[in-house]
DSSP file (Angstrom, degrees, kcal/mol; ACC not computed):
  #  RESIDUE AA STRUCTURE BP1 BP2  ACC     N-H-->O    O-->H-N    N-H-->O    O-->H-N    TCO  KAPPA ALPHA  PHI   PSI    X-CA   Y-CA   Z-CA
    1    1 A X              0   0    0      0, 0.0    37,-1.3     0, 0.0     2,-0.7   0.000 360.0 360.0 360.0 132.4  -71.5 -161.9  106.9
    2    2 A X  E     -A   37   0A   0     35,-0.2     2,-0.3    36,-0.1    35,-0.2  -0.821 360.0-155.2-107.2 109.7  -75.6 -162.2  106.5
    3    3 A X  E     -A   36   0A   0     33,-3.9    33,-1.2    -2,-0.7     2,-0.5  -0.607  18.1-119.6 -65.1 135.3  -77.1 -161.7  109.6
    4    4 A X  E     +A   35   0A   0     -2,-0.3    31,-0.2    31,-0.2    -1,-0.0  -0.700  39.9 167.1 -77.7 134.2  -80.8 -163.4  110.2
    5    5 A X  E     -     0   0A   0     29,-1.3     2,-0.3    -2,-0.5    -1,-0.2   0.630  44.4-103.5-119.0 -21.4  -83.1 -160.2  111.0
    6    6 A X  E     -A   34   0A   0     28,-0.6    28,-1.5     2,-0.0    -1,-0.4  -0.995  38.4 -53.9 124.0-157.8  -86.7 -161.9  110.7
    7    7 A X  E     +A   33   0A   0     -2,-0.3     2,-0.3    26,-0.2    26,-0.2  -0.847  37.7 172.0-131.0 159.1  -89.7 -162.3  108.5
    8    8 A X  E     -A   32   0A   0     24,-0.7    24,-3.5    -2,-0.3     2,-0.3  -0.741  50.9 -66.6-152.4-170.9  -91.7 -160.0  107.0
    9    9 A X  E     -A   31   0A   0     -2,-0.3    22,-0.3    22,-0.2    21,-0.1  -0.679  55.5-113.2-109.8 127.2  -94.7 -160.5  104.4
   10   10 A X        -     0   0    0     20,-1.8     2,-0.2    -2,-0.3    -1,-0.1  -0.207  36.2-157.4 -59.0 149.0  -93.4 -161.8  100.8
   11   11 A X    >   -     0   0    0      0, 0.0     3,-3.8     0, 0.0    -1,-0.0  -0.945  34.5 -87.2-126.6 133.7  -93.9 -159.0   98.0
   12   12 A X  T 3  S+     0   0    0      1,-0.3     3,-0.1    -2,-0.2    80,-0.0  -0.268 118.1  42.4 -71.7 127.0  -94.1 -159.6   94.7
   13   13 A X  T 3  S+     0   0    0      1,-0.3    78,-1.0    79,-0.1    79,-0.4  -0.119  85.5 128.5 109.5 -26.6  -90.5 -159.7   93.1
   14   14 A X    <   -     0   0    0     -3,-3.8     2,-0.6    76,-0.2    -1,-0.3  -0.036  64.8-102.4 -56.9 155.8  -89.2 -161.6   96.1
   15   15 A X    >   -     0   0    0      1,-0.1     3,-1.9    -3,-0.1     4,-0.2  -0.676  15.2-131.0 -86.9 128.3  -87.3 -164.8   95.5
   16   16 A X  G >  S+     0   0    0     -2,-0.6     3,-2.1     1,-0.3    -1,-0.1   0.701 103.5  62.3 -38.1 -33.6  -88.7 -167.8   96.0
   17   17 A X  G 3  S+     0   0    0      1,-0.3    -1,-0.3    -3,-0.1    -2,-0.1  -0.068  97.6  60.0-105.2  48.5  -85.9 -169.1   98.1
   18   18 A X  G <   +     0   0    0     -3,-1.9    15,-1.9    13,-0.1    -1,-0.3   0.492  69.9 112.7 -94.6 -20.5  -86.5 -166.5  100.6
   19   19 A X  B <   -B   32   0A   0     -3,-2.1     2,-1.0    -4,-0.2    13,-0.2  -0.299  62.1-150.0 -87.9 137.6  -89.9 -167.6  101.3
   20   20 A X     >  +     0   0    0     11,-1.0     4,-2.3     1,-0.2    11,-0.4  -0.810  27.0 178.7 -87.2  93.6  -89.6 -169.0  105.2
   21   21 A X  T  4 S+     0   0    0     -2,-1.0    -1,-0.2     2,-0.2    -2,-0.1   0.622  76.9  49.5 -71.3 -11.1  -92.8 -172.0  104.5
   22   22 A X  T >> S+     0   0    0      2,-0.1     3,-3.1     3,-0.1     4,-1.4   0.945 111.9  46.0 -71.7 -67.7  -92.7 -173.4  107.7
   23   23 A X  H >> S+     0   0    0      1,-0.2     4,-4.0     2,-0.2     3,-0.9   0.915 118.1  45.4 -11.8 -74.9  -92.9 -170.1  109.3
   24   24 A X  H 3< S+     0   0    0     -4,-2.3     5,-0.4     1,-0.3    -1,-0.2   0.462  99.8  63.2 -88.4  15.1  -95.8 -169.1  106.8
   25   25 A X  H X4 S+     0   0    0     -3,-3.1     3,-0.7     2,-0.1    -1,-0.3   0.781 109.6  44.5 -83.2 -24.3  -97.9 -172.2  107.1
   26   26 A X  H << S+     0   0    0     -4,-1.4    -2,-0.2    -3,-0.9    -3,-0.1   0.922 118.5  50.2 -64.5 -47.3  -98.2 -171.0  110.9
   27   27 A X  T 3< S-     0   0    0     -4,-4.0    -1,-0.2    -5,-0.2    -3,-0.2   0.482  91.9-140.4 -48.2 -21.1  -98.8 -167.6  109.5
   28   28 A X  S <  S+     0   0    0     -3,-0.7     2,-0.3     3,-0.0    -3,-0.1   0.610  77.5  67.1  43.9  19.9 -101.4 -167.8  106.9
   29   29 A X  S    S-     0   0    0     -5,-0.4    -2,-0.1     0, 0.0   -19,-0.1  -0.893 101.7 -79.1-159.4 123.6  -99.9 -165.5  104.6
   30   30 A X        -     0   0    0     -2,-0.3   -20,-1.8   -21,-0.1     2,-0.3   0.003  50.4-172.8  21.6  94.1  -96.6 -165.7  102.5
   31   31 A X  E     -A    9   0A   0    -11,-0.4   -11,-1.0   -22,-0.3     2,-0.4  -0.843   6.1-163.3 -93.1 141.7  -93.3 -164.8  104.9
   32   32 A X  E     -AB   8  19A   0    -24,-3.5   -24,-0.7    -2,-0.3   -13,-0.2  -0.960  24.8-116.8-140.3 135.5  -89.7 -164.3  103.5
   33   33 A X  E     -A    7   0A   0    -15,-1.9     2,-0.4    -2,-0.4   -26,-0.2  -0.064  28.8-149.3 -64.2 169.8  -86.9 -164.4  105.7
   34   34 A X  E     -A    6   0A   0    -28,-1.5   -29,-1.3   -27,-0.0   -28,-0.6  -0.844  13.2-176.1-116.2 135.3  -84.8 -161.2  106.1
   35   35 A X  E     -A    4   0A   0     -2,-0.4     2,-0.5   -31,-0.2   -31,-0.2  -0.989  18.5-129.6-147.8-174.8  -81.4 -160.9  106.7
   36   36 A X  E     -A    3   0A   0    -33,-1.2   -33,-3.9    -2,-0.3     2,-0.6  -0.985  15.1-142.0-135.4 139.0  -78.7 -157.9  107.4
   37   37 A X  E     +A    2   0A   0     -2,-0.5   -35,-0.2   -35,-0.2    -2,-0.0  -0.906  27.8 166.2 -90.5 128.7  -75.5 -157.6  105.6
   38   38 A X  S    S+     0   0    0    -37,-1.3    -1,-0.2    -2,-0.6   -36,-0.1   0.040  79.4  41.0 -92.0   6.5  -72.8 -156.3  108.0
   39   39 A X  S    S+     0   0    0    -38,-0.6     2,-0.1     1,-0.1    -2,-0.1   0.678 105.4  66.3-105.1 -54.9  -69.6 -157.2  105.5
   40   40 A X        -     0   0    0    -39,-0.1    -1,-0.1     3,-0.0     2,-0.1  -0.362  67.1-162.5 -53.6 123.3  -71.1 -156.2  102.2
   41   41 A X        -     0   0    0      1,-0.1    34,-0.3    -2,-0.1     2,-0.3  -0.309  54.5 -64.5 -83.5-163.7  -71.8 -151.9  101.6
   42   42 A X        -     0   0    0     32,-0.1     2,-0.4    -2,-0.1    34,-0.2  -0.586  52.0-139.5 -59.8 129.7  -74.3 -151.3   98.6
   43   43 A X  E     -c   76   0B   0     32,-2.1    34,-1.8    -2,-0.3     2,-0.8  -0.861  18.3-168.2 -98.5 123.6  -73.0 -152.2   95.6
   44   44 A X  E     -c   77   0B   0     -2,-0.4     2,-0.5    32,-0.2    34,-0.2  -0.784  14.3-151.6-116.6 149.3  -73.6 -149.9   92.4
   45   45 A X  E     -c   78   0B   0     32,-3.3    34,-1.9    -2,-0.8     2,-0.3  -0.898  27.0-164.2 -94.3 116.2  -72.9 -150.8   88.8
   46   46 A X  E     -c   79   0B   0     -2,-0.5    34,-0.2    32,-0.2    16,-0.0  -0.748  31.1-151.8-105.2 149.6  -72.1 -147.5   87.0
   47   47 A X  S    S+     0   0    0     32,-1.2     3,-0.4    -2,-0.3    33,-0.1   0.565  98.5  58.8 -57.8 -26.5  -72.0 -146.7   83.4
   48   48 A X  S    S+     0   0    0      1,-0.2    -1,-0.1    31,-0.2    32,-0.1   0.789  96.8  57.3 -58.2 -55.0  -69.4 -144.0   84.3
   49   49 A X  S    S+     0   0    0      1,-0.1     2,-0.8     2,-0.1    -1,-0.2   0.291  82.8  99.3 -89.6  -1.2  -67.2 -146.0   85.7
   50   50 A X        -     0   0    0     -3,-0.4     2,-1.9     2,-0.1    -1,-0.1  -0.800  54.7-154.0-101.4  93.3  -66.5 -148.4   82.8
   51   51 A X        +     0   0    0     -2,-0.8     2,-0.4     7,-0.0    -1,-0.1   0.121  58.8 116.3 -56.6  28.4  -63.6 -148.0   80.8
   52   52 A X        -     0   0    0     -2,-1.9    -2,-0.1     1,-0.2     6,-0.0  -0.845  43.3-170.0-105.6 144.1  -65.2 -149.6   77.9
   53   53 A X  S    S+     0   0    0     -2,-0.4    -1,-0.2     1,-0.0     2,-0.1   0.966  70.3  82.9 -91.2 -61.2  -65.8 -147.3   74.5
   54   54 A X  S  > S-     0   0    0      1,-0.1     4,-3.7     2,-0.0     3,-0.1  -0.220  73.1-153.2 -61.4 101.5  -67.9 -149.9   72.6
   55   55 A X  H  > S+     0   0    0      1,-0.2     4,-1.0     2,-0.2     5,-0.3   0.862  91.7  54.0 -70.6 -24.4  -71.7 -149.4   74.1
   56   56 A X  H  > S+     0   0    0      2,-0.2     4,-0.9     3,-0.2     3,-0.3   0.962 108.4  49.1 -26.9 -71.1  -72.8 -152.7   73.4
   57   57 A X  H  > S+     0   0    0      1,-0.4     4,-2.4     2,-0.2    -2,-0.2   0.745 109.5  52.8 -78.4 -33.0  -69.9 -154.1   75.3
   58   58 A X  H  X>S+     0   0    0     -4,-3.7     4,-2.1     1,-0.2     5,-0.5   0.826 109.2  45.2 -71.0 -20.7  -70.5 -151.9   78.2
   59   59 A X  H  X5S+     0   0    0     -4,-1.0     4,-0.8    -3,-0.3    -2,-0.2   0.723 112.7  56.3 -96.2 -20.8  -74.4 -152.8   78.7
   60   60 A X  H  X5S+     0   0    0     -4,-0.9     4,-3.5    -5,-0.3     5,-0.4   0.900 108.2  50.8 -74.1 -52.0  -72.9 -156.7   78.2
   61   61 A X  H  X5S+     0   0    0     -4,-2.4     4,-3.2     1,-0.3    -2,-0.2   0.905 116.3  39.6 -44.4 -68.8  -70.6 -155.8   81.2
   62   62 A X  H  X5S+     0   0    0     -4,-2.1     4,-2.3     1,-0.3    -1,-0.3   0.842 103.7  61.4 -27.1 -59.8  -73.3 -154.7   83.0
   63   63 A X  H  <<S+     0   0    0     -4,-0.8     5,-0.5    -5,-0.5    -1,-0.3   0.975 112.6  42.7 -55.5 -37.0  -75.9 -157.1   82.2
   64   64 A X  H >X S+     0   0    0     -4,-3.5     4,-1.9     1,-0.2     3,-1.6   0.944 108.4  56.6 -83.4 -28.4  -73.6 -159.8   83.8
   65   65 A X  H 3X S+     0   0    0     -4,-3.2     4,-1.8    -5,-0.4    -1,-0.2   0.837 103.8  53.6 -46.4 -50.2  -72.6 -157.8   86.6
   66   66 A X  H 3< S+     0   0    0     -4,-2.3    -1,-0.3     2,-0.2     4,-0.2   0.023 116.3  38.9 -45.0  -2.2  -76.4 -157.4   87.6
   67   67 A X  H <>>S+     0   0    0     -3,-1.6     4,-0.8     3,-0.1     5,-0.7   0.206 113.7  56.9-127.0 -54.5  -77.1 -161.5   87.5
   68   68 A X  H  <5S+     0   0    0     -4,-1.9     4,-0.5    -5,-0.5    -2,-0.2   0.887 109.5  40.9 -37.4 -63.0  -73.8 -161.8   89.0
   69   69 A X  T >X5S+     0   0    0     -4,-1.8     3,-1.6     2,-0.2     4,-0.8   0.989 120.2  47.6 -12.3 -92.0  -75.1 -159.3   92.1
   70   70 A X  T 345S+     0   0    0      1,-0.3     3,-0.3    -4,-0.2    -2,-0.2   0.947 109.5  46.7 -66.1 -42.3  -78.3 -161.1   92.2
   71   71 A X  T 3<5S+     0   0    0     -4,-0.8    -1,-0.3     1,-0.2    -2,-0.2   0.974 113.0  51.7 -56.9 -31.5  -77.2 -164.7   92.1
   72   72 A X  T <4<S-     0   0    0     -3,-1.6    -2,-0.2    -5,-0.7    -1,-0.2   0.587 115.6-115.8-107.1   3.6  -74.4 -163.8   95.1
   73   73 A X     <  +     0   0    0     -4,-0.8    17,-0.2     1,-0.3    -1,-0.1  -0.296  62.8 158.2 116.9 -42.5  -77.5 -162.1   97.3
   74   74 A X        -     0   0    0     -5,-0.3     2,-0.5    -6,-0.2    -1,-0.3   0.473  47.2-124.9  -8.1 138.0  -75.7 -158.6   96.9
   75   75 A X        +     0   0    0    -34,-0.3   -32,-2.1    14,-0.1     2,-0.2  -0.909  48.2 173.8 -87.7 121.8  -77.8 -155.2   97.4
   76   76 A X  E     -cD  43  88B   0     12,-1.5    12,-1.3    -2,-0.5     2,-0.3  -0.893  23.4-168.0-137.8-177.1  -77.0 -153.6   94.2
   77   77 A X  E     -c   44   0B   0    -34,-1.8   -32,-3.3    -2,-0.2     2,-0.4  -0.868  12.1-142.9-137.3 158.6  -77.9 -150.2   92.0
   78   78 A X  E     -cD  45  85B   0      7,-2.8     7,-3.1    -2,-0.3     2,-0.4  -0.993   7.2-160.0-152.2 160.4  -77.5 -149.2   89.0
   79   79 A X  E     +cD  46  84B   0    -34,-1.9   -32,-1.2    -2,-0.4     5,-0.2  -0.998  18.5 168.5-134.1 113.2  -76.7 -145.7   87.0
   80   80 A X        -     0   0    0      3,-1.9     2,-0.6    -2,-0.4   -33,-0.2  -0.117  54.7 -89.7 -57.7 166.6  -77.4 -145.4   83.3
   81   81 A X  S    S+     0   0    0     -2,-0.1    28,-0.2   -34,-0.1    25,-0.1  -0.890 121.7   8.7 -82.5  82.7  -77.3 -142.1   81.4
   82   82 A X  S    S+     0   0    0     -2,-0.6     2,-0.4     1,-0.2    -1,-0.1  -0.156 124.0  67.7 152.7  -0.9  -81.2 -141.3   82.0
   83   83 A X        -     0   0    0      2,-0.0    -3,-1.9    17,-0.0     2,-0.4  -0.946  52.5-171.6-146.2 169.4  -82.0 -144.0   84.4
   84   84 A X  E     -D   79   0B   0     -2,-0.4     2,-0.3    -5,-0.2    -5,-0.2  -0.983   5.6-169.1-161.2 124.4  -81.1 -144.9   88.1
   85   85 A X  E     -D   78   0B   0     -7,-3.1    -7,-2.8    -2,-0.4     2,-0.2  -0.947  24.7-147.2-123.6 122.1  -82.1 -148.2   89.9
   86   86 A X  E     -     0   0B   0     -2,-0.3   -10,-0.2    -9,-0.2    -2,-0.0  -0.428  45.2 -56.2-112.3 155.0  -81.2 -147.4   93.7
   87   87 A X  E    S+     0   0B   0     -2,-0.2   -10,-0.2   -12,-0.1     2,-0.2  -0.306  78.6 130.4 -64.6 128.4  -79.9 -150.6   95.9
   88   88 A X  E     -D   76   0B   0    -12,-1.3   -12,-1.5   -14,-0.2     2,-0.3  -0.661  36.7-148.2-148.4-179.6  -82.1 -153.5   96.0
   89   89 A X     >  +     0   0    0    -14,-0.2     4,-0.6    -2,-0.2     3,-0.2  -0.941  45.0  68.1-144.8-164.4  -82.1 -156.9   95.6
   90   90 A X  H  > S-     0   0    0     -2,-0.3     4,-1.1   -17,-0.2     5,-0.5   0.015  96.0 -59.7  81.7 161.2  -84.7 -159.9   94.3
   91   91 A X  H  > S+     0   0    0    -78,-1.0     4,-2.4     1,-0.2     5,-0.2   0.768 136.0  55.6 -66.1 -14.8  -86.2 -160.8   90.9
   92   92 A X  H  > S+     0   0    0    -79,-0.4     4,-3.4    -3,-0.2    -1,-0.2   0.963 105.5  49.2 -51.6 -63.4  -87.9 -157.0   90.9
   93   93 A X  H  X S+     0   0    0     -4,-0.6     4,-1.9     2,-0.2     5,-0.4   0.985 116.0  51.3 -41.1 -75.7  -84.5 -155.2   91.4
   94   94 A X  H  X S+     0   0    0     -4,-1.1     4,-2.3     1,-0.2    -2,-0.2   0.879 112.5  37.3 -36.5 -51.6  -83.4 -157.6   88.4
   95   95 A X  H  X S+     0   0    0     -4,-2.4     4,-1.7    -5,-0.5    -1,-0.2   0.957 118.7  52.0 -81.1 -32.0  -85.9 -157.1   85.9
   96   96 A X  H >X S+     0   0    0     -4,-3.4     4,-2.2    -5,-0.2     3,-2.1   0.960 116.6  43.5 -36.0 -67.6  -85.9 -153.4   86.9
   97   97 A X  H 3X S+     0   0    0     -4,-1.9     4,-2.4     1,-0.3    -2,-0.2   0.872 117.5  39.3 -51.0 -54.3  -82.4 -153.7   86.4
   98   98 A X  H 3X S+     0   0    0     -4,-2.3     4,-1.9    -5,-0.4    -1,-0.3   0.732 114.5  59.3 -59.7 -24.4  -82.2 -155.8   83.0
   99   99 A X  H <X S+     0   0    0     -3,-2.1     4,-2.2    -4,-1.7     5,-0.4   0.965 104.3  48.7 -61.0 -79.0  -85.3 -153.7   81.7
  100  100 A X  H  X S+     0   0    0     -4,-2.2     4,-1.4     1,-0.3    -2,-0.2   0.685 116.1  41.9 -38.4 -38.1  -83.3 -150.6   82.1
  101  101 A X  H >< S+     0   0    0     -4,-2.4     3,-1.8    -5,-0.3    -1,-0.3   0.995 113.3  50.7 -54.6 -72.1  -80.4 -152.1   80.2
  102  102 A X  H 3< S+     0   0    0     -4,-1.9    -2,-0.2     1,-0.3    -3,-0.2   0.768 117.8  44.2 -60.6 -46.2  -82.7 -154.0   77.2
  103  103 A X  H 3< S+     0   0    0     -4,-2.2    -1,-0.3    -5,-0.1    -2,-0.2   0.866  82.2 123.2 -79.7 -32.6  -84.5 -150.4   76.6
  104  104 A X    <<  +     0   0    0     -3,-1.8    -3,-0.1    -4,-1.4   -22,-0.1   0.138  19.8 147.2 -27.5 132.5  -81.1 -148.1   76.8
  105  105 A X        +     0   0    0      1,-0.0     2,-6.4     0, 0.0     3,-0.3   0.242  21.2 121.2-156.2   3.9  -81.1 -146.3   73.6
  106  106 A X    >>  +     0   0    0      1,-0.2     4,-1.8   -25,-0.1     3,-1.6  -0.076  26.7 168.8 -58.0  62.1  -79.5 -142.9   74.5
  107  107 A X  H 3>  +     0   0    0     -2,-6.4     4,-0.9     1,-0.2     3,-0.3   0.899  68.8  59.6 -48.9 -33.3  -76.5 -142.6   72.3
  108  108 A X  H 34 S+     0   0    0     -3,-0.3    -1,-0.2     1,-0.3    -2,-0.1   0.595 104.7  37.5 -86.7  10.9  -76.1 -139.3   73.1
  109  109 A X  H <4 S+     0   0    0     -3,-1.6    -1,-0.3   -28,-0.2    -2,-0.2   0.375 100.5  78.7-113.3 -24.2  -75.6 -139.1   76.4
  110  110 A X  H  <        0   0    0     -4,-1.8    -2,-0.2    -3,-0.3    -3,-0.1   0.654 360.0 360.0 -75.5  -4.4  -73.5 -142.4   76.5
  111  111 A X     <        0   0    0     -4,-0.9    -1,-0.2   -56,-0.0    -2,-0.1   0.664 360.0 360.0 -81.7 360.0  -70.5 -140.7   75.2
């Protein structure tokens, strides 16, 4: 359940269909509504935790899990072998998140 919490002042990376425009024509400045998850905890997408062998397949798993998250509003993270995206959400968290995938090149630390 998504609670309404407020406005605060849009940051670059927000999603456009946060931005409250009625609100922030009163405002003069860029607002995006807020809200508080009380059903959902953090959700993290692990590398660890994937019982797939084939690294490719795992970093496909991932990648859709991470548009999946952001498309269904979710606070999510992700853990790599060398890199760590802490719970977020919004088009920043996503391209963090999708960067960190598209650049993975550690083999040796993904087995």
């Amino acid at each position: 359940m998504r609670d309404y919490a407020g406005f605060r002042p849009y940051a670059p990376g927000d999603s456009p269909r946060r931005i409250a425009w009625k609100a922030a024509t009163r405002a003069d400045q860029l607002l995006v509504k807020q809200f508080v998850d009380q059903a959902r905890p953090e959700l993290w997408l692990d590398w660890r935790l994937l019982g797939i062998e084939n690294i490719e397949s795992r970093l496909e798993q991932l990648c859709q899990w991470v548009l999946k998250a952001e498309n269904d509003g979710h606070q999510y993270g992700l853990r790599l072998p060398g890199f760590k995206a802490p719970p977020a959400c919004g088009e920043g968290q996503q391209r963090h998140c999708l960067e960190g995938l598209a650049l993975f090149t550690d083999q040796e630390k993904a087995t």
